[in-house]
DRENMAR-120751 format. One line per field, with one value per residue (C-alpha): residue number from 1; x, y, z; residue in one letter; chain. Coordinates in Angstrom, 1 decimal, padded with zeros to 4 digits. Example, Ala and Ser with C-alpha at 12.3 -4.5 7.8 and 13.67 -1.06 7.14 Angstrom:
// DRENMAR-120751
seq: [1|2]
X: [012.3|013.7]
Y: [-004.5|-001.1]
Z: [007.8|007.1]
type: [A|S]
mol: [A|A]
END
This chain:
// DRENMAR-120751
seq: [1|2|3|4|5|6|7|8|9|10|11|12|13|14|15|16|17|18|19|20|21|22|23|24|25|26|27|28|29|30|31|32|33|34|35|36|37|38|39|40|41|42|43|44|45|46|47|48|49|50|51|52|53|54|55|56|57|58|59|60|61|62|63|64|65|66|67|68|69|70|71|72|73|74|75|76|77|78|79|80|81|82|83|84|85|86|87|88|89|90|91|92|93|94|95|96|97|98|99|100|101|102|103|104|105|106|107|108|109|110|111|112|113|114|115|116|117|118|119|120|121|122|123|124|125|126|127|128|129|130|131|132|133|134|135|136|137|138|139|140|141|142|143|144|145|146|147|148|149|150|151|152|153|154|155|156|157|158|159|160|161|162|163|164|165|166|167|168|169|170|171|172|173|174|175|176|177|178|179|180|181|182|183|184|185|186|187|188|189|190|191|192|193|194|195|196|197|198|199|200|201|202|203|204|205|206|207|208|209|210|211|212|213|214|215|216|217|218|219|220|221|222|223|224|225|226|227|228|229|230|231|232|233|234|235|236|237|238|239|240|241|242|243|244|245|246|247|248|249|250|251|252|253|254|255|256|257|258|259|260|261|262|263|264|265|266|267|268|269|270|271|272|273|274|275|276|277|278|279|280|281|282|283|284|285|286|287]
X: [000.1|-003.2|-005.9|-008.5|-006.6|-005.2|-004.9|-006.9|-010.6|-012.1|-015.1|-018.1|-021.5|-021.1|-019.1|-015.2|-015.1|-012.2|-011.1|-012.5|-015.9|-016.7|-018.5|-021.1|-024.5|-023.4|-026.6|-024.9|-025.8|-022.0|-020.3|-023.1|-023.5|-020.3|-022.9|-019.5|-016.9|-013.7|-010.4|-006.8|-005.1|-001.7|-000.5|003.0|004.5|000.7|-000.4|-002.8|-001.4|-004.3|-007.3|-009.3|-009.1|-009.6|-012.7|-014.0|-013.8|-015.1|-017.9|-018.3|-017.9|-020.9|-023.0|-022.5|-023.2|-026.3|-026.5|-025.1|-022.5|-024.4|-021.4|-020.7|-017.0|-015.7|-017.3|-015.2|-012.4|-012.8|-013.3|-010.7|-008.7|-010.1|-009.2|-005.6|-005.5|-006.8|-004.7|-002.2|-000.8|001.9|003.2|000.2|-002.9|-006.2|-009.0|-012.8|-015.5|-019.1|-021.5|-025.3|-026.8|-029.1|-032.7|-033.2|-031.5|-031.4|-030.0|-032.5|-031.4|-033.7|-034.3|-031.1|-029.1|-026.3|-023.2|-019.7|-016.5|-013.1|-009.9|-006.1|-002.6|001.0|002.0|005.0|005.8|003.7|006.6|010.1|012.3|014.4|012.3|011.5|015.1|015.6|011.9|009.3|008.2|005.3|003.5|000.3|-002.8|-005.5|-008.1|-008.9|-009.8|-013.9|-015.5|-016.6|-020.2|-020.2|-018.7|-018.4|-014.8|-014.0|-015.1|-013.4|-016.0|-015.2|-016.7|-014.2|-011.4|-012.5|-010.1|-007.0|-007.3|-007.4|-004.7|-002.2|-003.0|-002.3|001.0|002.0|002.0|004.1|006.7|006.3|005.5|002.4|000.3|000.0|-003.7|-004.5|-008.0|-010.9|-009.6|-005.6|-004.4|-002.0|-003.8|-002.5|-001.3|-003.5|-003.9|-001.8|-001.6|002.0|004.5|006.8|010.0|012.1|014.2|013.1|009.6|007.1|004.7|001.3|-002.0|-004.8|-007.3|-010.8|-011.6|-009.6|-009.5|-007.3|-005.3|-004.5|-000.8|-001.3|-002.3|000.8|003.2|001.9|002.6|005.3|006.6|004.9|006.2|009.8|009.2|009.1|007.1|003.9|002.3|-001.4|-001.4|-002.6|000.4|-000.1|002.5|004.6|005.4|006.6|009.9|010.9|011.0|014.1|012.1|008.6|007.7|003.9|002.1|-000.8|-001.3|000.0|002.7|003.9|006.4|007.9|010.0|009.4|012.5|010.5|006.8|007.0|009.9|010.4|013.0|013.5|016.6|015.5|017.2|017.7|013.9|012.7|014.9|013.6|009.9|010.2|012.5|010.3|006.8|008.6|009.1|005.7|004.3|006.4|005.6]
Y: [-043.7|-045.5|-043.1|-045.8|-048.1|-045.8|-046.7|-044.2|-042.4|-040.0|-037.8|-038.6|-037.2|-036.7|-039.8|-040.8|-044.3|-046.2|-045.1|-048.2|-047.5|-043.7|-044.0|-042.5|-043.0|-043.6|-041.1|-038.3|-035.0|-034.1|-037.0|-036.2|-032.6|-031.0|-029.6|-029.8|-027.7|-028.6|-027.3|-028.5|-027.4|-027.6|-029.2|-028.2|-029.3|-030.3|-026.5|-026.1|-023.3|-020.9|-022.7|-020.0|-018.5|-021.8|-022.8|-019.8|-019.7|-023.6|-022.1|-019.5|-021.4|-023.9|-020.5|-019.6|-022.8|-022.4|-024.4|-024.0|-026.9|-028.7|-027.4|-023.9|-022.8|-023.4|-026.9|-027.4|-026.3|-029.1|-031.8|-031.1|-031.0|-034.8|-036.3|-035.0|-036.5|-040.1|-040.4|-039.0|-036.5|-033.8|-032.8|-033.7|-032.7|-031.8|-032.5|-030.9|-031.4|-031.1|-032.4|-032.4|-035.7|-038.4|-037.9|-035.6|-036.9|-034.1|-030.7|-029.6|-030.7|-028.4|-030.9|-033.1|-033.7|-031.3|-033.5|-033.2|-035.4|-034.5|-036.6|-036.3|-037.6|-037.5|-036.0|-034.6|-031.7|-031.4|-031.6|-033.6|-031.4|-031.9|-030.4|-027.4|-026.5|-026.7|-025.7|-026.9|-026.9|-025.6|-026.6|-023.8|-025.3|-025.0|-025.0|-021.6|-019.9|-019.0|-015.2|-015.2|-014.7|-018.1|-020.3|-019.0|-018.3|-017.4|-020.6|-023.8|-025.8|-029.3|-028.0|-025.2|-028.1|-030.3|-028.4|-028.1|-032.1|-032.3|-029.8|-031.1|-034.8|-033.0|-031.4|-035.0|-036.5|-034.4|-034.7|-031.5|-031.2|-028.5|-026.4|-022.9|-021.9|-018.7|-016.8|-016.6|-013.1|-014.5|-013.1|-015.2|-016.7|-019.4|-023.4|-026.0|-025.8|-022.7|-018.9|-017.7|-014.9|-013.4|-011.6|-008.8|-006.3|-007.3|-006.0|-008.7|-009.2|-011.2|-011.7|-010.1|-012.2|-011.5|-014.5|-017.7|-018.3|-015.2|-018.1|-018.0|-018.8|-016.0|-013.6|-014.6|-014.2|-010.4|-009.9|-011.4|-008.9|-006.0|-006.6|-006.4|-003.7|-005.9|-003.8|-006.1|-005.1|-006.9|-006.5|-008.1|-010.0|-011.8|-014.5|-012.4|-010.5|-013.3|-013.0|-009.8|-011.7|-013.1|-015.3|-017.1|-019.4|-020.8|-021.2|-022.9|-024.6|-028.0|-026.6|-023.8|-021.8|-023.8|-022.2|-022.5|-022.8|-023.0|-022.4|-024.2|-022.6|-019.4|-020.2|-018.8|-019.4|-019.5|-017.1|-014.9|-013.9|-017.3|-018.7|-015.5|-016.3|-020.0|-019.4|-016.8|-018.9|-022.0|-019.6|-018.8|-022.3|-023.1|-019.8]
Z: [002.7|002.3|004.1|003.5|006.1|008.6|012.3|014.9|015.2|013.8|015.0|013.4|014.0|017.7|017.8|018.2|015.9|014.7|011.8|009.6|010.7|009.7|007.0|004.8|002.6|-001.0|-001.8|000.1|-001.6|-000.8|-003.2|-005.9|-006.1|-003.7|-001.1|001.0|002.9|004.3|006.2|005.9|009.1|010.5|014.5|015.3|018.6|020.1|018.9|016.1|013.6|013.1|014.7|015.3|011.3|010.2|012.5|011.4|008.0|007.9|009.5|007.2|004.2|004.8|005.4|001.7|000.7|002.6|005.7|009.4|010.7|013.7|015.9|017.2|016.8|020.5|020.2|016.7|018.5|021.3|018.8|017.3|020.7|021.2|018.1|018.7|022.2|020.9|018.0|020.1|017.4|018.1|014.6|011.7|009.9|010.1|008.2|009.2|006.7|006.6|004.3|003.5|003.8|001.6|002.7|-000.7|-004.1|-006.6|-007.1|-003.9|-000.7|001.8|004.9|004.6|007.6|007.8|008.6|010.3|010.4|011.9|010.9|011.8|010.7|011.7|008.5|007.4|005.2|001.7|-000.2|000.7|002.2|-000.8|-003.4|-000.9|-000.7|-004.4|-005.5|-007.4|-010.6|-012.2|-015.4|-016.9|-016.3|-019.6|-016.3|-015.1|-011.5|-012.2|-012.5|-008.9|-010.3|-011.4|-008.1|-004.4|-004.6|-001.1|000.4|001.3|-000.9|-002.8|-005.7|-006.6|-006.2|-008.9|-011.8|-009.7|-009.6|-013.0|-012.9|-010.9|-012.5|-015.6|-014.1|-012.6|-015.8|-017.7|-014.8|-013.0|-009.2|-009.3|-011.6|-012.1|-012.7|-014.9|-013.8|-016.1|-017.7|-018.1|-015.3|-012.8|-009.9|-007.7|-007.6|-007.1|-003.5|-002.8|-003.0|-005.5|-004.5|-007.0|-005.4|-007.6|-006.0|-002.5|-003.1|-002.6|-005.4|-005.8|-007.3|-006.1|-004.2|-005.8|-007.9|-005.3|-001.8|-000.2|002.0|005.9|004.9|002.5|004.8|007.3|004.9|003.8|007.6|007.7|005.1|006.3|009.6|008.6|006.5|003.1|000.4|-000.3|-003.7|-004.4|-008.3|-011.9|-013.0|-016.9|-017.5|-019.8|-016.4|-014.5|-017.1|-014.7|-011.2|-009.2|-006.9|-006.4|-004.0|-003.3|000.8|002.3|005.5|003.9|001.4|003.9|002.2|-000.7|-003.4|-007.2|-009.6|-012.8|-014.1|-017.3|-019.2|-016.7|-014.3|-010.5|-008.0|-004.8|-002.7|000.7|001.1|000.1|003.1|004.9|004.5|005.2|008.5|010.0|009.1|010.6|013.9|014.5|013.9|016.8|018.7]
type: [X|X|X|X|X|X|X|X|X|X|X|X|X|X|X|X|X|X|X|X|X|X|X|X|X|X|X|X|X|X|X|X|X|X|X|X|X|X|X|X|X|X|X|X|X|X|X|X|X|X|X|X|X|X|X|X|X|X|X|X|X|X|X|X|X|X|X|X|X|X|X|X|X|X|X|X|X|X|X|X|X|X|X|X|X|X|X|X|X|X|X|X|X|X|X|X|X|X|X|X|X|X|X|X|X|X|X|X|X|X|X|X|X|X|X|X|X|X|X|X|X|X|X|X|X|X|X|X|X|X|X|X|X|X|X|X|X|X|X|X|X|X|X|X|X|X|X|X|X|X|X|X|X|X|X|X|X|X|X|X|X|X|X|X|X|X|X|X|X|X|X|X|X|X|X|X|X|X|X|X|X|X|X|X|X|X|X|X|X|X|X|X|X|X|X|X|X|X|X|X|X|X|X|X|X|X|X|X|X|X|X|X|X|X|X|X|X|X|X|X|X|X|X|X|X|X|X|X|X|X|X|X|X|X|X|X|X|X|X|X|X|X|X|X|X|X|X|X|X|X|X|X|X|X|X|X|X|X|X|X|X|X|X|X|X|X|X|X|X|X|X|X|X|X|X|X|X|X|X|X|X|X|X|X|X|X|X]
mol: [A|A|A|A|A|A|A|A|A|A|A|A|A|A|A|A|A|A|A|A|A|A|A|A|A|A|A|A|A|A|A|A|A|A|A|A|A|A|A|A|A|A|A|A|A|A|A|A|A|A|A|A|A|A|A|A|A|A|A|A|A|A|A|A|A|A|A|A|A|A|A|A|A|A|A|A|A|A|A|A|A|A|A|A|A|A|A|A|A|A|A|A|A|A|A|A|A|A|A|A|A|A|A|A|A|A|A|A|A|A|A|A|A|A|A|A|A|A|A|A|A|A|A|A|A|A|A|A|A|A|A|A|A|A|A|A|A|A|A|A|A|A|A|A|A|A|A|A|A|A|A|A|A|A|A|A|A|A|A|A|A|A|A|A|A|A|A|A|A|A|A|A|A|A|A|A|A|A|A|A|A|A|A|A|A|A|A|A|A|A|A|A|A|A|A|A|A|A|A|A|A|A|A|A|A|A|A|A|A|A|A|A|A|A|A|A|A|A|A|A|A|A|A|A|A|A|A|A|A|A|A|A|A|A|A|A|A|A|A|A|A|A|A|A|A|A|A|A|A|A|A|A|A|A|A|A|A|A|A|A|A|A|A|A|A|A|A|A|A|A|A|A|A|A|A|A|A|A|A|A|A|A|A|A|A|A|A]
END
């Protein structure tokens, strides 16, 4: 899929243009310096998973970063509603971002226009339905999740995805489908775009959120488990302890719940509460 050269609109600055004409200034303090916040957002059957948690947290995210999107959250929510009706999307994804603008051109950017784009896609799932059943693999990435002191971890900003490009690139090349990224103290913290759950005598077991996004998926699937009456356990886990574990499988709004068979030479079999997780999240997308 070419996303330069799709078909449709997107909303634009308080505009619905086709999709060839949303553009922006090549000075953008977004492309240069990542002054720039995003969601990735889920429609199932003409109902957008989560759209609430997600509006809010884009919301949220720009305030860290320092500025206020020129749209409250019920008017997000509408936007969103009208790019859905004119592509005329039922199953697909969405993409809200907001940027600061090119009127300043260095690391300050006081008076630049705050900026806001909306984009959707018929889109199927993040991975084939084949590799979900089997699972993926993992490689280790060398690039590590920052000390939250040093980034704003809890945020959707473009900055913070810069190393899970380079890792997954990294993981691509050598043949594998995803990277696992350490933290910056060793400790096990999350794939490239999605949170990690270990399963081992059907106790649910996974890192704790303090230095990476704590995901919306994420958050479902703990209550999911919780729900059900599936022991949830927020812990430190080092590589070495991933040895112990019967199960893992990764979530996020576009990989959902996919199974892992192997993180680099560690080796999982998917089984009953990997089927579990992804058949009950499945049900309430469509609920």
């Amino acid at each position: 899929m070419d996303y330069s050269n799709l078909e449709g609109f997107i909303f634009l600055d308080g505009q619905l243009l086709k999709w060839s004409d949303a553009k922006l200034h090549v000075l953008s303090h977004g492309l240069h310096y990542a002054s720039s916040v995003f969601e990735g957002e889920r429609v199932y059957k003409g109902k957008v998973f989560k759209e609430q948690e997600h509006t809010e947290r884009l919301i949220r995210s720009a305030k860290t970063l320092g500025f206020d999107i020129p749209y409250n959250a019920k008017e997000i929510n509408a936007i969103r509603k009208e790019v859905l009706t004119a592509n005329k999307i039922d199953d697909g994804y969405i993409r809200p971002v907001s940027w600061r603008g090119s009127e300043m051109m260095g690391i300050s950017a006081q008076t630049n226009t705050i900026h806001f784009a909306l984009a959707a896609w018929k889109w199927p799932s993040y991975f084939s339905p084949e590799a979900k059943l089997k699972g993926i693999k993992l490689n280790i990435s060398k690039w590590r999740r920052p000390d939250p002191l040093t980034a704003p971890v809890n945020t959707k900003a473009a900055g913070l995805y810069m190393i899970c490009t380079l890792s997954k690139h990294e993981a691509e090349s050598k043949g594998f489908d995803d990277s696992l990224m350490l933290d910056y103290r060793g400790y096990i913290a999350e794939a490239t775009g999605a949170n990690i759950f270990f399963i081992k005598n059907n106790e649910i077991h996974t890192p704790i959120a303090d230095c990476f996004l704590d995901g919306i998926t994420r958050q479902t699937v703990i209550n999911i488990a919780r729900t059900e009456g599936i022991k949830v356990e927020e812990k430190r886990l080092n590589i070495e302890d991933i040895n112990d574990y019967q199960e893992c499988f990764v979530t996020g709004t576009a990989a959902e719940v996919t199974p892992v068979r192997s993180i680099a030479n560690y080796e999982f079999k998917p089984g009953k509460l990997c089927k579990f997780f992804i058949e009950k999240y499945s049900e309430l997308t469509l609920s």
